[in-house]
C-alpha positions in Angstrom: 82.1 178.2 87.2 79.1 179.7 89.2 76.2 179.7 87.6 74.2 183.1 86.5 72.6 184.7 89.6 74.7 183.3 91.8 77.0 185.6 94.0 80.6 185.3 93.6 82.9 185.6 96.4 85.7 187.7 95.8 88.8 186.2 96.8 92.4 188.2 96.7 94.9 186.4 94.6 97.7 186.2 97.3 95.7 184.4 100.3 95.9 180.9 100.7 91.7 179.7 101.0 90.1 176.8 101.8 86.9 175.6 99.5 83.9 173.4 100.8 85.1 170.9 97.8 88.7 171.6 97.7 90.6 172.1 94.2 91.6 169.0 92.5 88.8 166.7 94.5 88.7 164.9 91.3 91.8 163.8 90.8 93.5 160.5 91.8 97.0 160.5 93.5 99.0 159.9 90.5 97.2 162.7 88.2 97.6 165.2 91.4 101.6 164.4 91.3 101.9 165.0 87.9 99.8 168.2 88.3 102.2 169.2 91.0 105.7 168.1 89.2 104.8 170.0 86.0 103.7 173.3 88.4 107.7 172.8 90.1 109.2 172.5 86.8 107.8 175.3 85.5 108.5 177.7 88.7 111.8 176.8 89.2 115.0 175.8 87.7 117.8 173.2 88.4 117.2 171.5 91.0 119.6 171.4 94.3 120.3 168.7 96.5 118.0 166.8 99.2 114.9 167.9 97.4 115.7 171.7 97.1 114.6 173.7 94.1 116.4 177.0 92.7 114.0 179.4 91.2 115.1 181.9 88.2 112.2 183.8 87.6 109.8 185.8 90.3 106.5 184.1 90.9 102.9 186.3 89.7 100.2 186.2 92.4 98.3 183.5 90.6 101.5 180.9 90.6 101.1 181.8 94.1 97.3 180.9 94.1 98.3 178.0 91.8 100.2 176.4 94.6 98.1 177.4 97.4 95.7 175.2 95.4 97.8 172.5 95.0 99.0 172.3 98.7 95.1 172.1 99.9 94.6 169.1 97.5 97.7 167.5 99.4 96.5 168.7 102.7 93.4 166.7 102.2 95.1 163.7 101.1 96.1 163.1 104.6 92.3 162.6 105.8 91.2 158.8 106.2 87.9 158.2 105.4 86.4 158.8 108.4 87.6 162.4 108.5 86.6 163.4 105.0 83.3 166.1 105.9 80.1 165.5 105.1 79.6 166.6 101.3 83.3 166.7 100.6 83.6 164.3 97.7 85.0 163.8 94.5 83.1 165.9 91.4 81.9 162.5 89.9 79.8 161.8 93.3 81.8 159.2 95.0 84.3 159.8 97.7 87.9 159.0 97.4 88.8 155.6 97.6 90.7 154.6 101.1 93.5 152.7 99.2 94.3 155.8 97.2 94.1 158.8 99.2 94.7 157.5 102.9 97.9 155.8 102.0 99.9 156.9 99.0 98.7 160.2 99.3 99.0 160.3 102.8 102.8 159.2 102.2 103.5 161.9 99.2 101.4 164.7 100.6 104.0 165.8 103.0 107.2 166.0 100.8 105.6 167.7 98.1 103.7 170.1 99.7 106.9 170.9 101.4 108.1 171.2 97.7 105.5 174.0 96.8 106.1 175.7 100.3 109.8 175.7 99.6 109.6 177.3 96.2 107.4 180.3 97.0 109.8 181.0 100.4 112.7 180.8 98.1 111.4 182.7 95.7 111.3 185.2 98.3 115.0 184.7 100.2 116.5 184.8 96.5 115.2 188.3 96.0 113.3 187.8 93.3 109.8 187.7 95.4 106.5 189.7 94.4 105.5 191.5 97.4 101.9 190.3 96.5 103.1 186.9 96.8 104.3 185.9 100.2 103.7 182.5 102.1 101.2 182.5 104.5 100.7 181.1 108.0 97.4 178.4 105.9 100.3 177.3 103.6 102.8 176.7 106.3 99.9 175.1 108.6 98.7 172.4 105.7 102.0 171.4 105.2 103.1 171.2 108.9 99.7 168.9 109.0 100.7 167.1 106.0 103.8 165.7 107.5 102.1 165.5 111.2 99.4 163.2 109.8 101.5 161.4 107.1 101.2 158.3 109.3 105.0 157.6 108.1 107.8 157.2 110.6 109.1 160.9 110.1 105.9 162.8 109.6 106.1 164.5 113.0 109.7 165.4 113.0 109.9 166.9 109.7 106.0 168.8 110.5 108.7 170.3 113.8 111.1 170.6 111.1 108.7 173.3 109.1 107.6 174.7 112.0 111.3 175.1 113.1 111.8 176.8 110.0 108.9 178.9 109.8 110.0 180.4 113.7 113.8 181.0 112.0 112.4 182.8 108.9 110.4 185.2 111.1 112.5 186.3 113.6 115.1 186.5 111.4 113.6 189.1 108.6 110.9 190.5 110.7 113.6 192.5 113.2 113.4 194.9 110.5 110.0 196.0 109.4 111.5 198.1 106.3 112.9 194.6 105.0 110.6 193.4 102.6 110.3 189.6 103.8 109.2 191.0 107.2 105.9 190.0 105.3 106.9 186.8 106.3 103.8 185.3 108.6 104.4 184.8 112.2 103.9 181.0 113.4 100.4 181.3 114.8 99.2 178.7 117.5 97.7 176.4 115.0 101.2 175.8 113.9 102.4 174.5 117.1 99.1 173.1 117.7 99.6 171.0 113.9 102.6 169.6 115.0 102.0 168.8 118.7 99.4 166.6 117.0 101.6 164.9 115.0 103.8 163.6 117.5 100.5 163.3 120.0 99.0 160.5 117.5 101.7 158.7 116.8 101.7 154.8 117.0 103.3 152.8 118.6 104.2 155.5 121.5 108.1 155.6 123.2 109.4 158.1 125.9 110.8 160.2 122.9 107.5 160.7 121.3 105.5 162.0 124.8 108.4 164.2 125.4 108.4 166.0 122.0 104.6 166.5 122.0 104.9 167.8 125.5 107.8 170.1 124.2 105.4 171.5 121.7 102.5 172.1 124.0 104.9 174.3 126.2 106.0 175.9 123.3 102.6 176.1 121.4 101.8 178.4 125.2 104.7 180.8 124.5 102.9 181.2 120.7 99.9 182.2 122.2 101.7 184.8 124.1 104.2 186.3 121.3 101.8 185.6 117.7 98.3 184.8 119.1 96.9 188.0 119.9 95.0 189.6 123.0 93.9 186.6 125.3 89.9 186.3 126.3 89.1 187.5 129.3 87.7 184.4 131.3 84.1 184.4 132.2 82.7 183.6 135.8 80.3 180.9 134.5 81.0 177.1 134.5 81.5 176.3 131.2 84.8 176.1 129.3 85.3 179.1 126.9 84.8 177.7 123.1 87.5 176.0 121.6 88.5 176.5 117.9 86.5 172.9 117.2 83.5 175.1 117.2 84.7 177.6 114.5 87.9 179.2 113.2 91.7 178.6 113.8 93.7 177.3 116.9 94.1 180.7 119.1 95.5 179.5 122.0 95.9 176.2 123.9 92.9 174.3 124.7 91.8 171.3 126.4 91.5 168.9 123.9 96.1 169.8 123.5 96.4 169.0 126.9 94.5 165.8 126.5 96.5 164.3 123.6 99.6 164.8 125.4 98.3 163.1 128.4 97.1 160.2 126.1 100.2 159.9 124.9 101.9 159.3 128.6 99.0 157.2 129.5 100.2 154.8 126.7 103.4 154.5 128.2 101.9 154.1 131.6 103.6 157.0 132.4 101.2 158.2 135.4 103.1 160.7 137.2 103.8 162.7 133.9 99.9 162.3 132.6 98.8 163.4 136.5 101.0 166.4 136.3 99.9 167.4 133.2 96.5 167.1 134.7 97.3 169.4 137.8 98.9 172.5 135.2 95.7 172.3 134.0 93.7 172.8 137.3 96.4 175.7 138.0 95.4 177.4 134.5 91.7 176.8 134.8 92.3 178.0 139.0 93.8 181.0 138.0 92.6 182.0 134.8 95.2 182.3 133.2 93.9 180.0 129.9 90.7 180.2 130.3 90.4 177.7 127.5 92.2 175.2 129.3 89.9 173.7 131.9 90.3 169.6 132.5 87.2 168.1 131.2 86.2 164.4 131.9 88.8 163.1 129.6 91.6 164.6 131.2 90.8 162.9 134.4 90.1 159.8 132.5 93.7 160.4 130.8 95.4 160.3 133.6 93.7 157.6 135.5 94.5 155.4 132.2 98.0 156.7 132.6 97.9 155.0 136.5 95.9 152.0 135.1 98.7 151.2 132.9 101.5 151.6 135.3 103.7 148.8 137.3 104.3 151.7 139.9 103.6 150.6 143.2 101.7 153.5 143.9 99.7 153.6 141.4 96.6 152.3 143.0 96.9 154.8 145.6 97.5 158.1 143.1 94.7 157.2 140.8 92.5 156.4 144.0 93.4 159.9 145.1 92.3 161.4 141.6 88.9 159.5 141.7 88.0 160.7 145.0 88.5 164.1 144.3 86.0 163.3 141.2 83.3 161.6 143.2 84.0 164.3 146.2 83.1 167.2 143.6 86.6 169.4 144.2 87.4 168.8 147.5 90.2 166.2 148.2 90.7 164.5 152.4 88.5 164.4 155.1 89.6 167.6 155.8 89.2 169.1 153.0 92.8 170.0 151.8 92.3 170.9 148.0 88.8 172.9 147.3 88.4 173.8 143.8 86.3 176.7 142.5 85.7 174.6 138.8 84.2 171.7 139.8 85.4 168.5 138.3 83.3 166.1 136.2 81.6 162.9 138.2 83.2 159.6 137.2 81.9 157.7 134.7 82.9 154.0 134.2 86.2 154.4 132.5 87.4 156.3 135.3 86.6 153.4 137.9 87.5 151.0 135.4 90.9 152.5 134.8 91.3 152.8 138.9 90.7 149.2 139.2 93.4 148.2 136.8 95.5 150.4 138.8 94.5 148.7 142.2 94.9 145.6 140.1 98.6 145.8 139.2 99.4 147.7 142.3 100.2 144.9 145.0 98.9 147.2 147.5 97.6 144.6 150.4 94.4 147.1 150.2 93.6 146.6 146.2 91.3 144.1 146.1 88.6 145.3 148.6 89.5 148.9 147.3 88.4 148.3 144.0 85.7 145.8 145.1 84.7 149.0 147.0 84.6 151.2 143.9 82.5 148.8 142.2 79.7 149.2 144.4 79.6 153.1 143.5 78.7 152.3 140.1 74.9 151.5 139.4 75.7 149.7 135.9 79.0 148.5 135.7 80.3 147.0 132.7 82.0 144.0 131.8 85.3 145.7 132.1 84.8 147.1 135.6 84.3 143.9 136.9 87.2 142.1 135.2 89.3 145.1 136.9 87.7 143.5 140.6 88.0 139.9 140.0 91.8 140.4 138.4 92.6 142.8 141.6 91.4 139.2 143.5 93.4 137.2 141.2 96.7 139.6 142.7 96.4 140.0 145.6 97.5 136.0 146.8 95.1 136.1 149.8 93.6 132.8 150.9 90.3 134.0 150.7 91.0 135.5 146.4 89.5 132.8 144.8 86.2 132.9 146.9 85.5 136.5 146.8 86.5 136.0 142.9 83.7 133.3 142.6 81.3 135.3 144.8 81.8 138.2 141.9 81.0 136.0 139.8 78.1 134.9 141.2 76.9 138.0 141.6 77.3 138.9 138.3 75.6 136.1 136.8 72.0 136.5 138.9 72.1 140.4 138.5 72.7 139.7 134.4 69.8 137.2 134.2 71.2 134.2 134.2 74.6 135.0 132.2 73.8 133.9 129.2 75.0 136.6 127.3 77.4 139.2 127.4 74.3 142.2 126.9 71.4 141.0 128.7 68.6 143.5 128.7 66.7 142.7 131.9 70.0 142.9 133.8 71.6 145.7 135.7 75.0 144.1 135.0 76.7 142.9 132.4 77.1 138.8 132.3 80.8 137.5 132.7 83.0 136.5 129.5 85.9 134.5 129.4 88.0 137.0 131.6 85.8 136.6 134.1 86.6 133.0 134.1 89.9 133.3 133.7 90.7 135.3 136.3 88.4 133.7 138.8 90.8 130.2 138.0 93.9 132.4 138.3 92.6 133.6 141.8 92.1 130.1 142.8 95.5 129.4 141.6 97.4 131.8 143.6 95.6 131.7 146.6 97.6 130.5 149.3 97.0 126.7 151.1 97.1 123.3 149.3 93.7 123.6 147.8 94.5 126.0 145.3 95.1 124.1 142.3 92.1 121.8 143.0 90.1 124.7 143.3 91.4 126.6 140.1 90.5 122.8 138.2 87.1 123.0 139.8 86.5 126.6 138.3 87.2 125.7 135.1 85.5 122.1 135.1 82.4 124.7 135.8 83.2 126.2 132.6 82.9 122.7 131.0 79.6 121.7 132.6 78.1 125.1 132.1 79.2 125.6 128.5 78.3 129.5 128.4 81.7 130.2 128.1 84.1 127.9 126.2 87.7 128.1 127.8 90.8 128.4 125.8 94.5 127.7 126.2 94.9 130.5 129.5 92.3 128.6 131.5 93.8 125.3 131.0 97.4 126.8 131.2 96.8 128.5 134.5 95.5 125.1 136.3 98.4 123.5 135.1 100.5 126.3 136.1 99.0 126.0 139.7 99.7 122.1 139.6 103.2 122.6 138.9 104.0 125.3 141.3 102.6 123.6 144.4 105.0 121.4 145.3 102.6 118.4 145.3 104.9 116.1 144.4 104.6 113.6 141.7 100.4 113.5 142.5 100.4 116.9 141.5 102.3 115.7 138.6 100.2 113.0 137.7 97.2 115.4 137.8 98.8 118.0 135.1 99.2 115.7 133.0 96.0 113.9 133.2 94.7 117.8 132.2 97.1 117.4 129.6 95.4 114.5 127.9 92.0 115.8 128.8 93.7 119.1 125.7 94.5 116.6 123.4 91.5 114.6 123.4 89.4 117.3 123.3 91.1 119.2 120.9 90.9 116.1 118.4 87.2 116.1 118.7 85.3 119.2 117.4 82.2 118.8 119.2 84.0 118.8 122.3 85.0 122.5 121.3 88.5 122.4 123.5 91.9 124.3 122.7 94.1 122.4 121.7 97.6 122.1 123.8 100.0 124.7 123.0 104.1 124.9 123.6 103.5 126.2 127.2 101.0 123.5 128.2 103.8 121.0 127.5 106.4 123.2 129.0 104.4 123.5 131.9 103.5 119.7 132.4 107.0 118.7 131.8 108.5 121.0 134.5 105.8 119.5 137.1 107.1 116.1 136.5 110.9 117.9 136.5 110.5 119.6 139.9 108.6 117.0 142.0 111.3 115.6 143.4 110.2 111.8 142.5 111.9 109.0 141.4 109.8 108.5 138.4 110.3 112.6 137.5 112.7 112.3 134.7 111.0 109.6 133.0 107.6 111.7 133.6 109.5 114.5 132.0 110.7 112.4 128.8 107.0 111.0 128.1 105.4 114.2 128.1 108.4 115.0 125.5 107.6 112.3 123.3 103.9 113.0 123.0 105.0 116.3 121.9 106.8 115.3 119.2 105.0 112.5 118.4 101.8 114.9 117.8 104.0 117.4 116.0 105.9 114.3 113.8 103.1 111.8 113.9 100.5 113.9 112.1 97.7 113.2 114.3 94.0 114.2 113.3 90.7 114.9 114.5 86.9 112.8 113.7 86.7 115.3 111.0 90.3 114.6 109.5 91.6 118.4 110.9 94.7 118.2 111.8 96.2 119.1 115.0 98.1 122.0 115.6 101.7 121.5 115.3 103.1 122.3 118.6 106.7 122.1 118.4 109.7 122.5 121.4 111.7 125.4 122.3 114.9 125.9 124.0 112.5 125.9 126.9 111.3 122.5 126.4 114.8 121.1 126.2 116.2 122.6 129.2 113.3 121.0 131.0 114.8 118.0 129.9 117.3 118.2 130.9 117.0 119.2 134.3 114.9 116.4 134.7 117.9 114.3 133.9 120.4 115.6 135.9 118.7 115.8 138.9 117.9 111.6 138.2 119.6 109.1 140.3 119.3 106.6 137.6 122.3 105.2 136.5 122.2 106.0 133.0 121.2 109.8 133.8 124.4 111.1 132.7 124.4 109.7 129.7 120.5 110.0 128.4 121.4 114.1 129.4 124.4 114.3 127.0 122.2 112.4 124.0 119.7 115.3 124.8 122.4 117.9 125.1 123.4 116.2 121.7 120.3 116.4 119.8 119.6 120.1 120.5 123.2 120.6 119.0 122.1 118.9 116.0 119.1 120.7 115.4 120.5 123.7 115.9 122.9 123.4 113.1 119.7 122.4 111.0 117.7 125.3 112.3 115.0 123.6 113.2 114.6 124.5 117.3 113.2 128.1 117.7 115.5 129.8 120.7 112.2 131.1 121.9 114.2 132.0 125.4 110.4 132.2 126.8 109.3 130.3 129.6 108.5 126.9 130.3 105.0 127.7 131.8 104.6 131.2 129.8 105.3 133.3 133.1 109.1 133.6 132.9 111.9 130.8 132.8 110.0 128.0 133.5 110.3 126.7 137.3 114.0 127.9 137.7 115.4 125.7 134.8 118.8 127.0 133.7 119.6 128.2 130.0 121.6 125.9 127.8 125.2 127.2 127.3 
């Protein structure tokens, strides 16, 4: 109740309103259930099947409020935490708790505000409607946000569902304006908008998903045209017109639509959809046709994500094409082909981060000094930017990778202050992680010439001595990768496996700080010795085996009596084997196969080999061995 002096708002029965507290704040998602069952099972009668309700009595403008009241309370159930506004908590002082209102409610507020939608519209198609007490376009937009935000795996399609409905209802009664459900709201933008959102956000993120988001945007433009009213008339300055963030409803189609959308493709790595998207934009803001819709900074980042994500060969090129018309402020070529009268935003370092990872991936001969190029451009890159450079290196396979890896390397650590630390203060770049490392081993490793793998071990024995960065299971796997695809014979052989031990031992002492060997270290180590081509291969193969199981069976334990992980084979492993065997010329070859052959049988029956199907060396099928049939 307001207290004495204070000014009451007068508030007509029949409209739908939002309150800075919200009705029902106080209640927890159970007593808000109950609250709304008993307010169904009063308004209506038997119910009808798949949820429906049949109503035998008309409904009084204050049901009509009642339920309006009721669906805010279960709109604002769909807010995390994070969303709730400042001051919006519960009456006793303390906000709602996350377990409560971000997931059960978030999973009933959909459904049963659907339930309290339903019953006024049917109220109204049954005949027996007040004609003060009409659905409006706030009741039809909370629930259509309910559903979009539900987090469940349906939310979006039943929020188009509503919206579906809500299009259907209109242009259905509303042909006649004597009828007296032509009352019936029209679906304004921020319906579409509500439900483009749904399907914008959702996680994880398939083709399907994109495509209805993008459907919605399209449609949420014809909205604008047929329900939204008179368009703004653009003005000449700079500056985007305001969007509905700022104050009041969804009007027409912004920027920020356009950018979920495109976020949604870049997710797939879909960057031709996410760049077209981008260019409808430029056409709108070009023309004037939305002036709302004018790419911003995260558009352009959007769809440079989109490219960085992609295994399209050109992507290095079309997201290079992007950031040059950034950096070149609207005008794209040397001779000047694309000049733009809005000006796009200067790149910041997600766009030349995202570029880089599409240079990266690319396998364009050009990527590596391309986005070595880009980094220069920047005056404080970030770690990320130059993990983008030195994995470009790591890709491209050029002789000369692993030394202009390392020289990035370098360069970052005397421009960090020593790289000590990922944030150095006095530096002007960021010091390198484990990444870094990483990928300057893996450029090392698939360098070409016969010094590759002794190179990629000499990298990471730099790790060791340095001990800035401790290396994990990648580093070690990527030298013994190298090893075994060199085709050094049984010496290459010979020095996997010595890396091998080097895991174990380490591993078993905790001061030493090592990973420990994993599955794919073995697989690895065992298809050197499979593939060199020496006499002593298959028996190689078979002792790298046994030490495998032996840790896994024998129970081994570090100084501090931790035990070792328990690493144990795959199908992977056992084919390994047994290539090893039959490409023997030992006499008992044959046979030692078949007991191999035998044993995988066995413990297949007992379910106690994993049919991983992975890759002997984590990359693949490990060095060509064939499946077991």
């Amino acid at each position: 109740a307001a207290s004495k002096g204070e000014a009451k708002t007068k508030v007509p029965r029949h409209r739908f309103r939002s309150k800075a507290h919200g009705a029902y704040a106080d209640h927890s998602v159970a007593d808000l259930k109950a609250a709304t069952d008993a307010f169904l099972a009063e308004n209506r009668g038997k119910s009808g099947g798949a949820g429906r309700t049949t109503t035998t009595k008309m409904m009084t403008s204050s049901q009509l409020h009642e339920a309006g009241r009721l669906l805010h309370a279960w709109a604002k159930r769909v807010r995390g935490p994070a969303e709730t506004e400042e001051g919006e908590e519960a009456r006793d002082g303390t906000a709602p708790s996350a377990e409560d209102d971000t997931d059960e409610g978030r999973r009933m507020a959909g459904p049963l505000s659907e339930s309290l939608l339903r019953l006024i519209v049917d109220d109204q198609l049954n005949g027996l409607g007040n004609p003060e007490a009409r659905p409006t376009a706030d009741m039809y937009d909370a629930v259509i946000n309910a559903h979009a935000k539900s987090g469940t795996r349906h939310g979006p399609r039943r929020a188009t569902a509503v919206l579906d409905r809500m299009e259907e209802l209109y242009q259905f009664y509303c042909e006649d304006v004597d009828d007296p459900m032509c009352g019936h709201p029209a679906p304004e933008p921020r319906c579409y908008a509500s439900a483009m959102d749904g399907w914008a956000r959702k996680r994880p993120v398939d083709r399907r998903t994109a495509e209805e988001a993008e459907k919605l945007l399209d449609r949420l433009g014809r909205a604008v045209v047929l329900f939204g009213g008179p368009l703004e008339e653009c003005s000449s300055g700079v500056d985007a017109a305001p969007s509905s963030s700022e104050g009041g409803p969804t009007r027409q189609r912004e920027t920020k639509h356009f950018n979920a959308v495109m976020n949604a493709w870049a997710e797939l790595g879909r960057g031709d959809r996410a760049e077209g998207l981008l260019w409808r934009m430029v056409v709108l803001s070009e023309s004037g046709a939305e002036c709302a819709v004018r790419p911003d900074l995260r558009s352009y980042n959007a769809a440079l994500k989109a490219w960085g994500r992609s295994d399209a060969r050109e992507a290095g090129r079309s997201a290079d094409r992007i950031l040059r018309l950034m950096e070149n402020g609207g005008t794209r070529g040397k001779n000047g082909t694309i000049a733009l009268s809005v000006r796009p935003p200067r790149p910041d370092a997600i766009s030349y981060t995202c570029c880089n990872d599409a240079w990266a991936k690319s396998g364009d001969k050009d990527a590596a000094p391309r986005a070595e190029e880009l980094l220069g451009h920047m005056s404080r890159p970030d770690v990320w930017a130059c993990n983008a450079v030195a994995n470009a290196w790591a890709a491209s396979g050029r002789s000369d990778a692993g030394e202009r890896a390392e020289a990035l390397l370098e360069k970052m650590i005397a421009k960090s202050g020593g790289g000590n630390a990922r944030k150095t203060k006095n530096g002007s770049w960021p010091a390198p992680d484990l990444v870094t490392y990483n990928s300057v081993i893996k450029a090392h490793a698939n360098a070409k010439g016969n010094d590759g793998p002794a190179r990629a071990e000499a990298a990471l024995d730099r790790m060791l001595n340095e001990g800035v960065v401790i290396p994990d299971a990648i580093s070690f796997n990527t030298v013994l990768s190298a090893y075994a695809k060199s085709g050094g014979g049984a010496d290459a052989a010979r020095r996997a496996e010595a890396l091998l031990e080097k895991m174990e031992r380490g591993s078993s002492h905790p001061d030493a700080g090592l990973p420990p060997p994993d599955r794919v270290s073995y697989n690895i180590v065992m298809a050197a010795w499979a593939n060199c081509g020496d006499a002593q291969a298959a028996p190689g193969a078979e002792a790298v085996f046994r030490r495998m199981t032996e840790r896994r069976e024998g129970g081994e334990a570090g100084r501090d009596s931790t035990p070792v992980a328990v690493v144990e084979p795959d199908v992977a492993t056992y084919n390994t084997l047994l290539t090893a065997w039959s490409r023997s010329t030992q006499r008992d070859a044959p046979k030692r196969a078949e007991r191999i052959l035998d044993r995988m049988i066995r413990l297949h029956r007992t379910s106690t080999v994993r049919a991983m199907g992975g890759g002997g060396d984590g990359q693949g099928q490990g060095q060509g061995q064939p499946q077991s049939r």
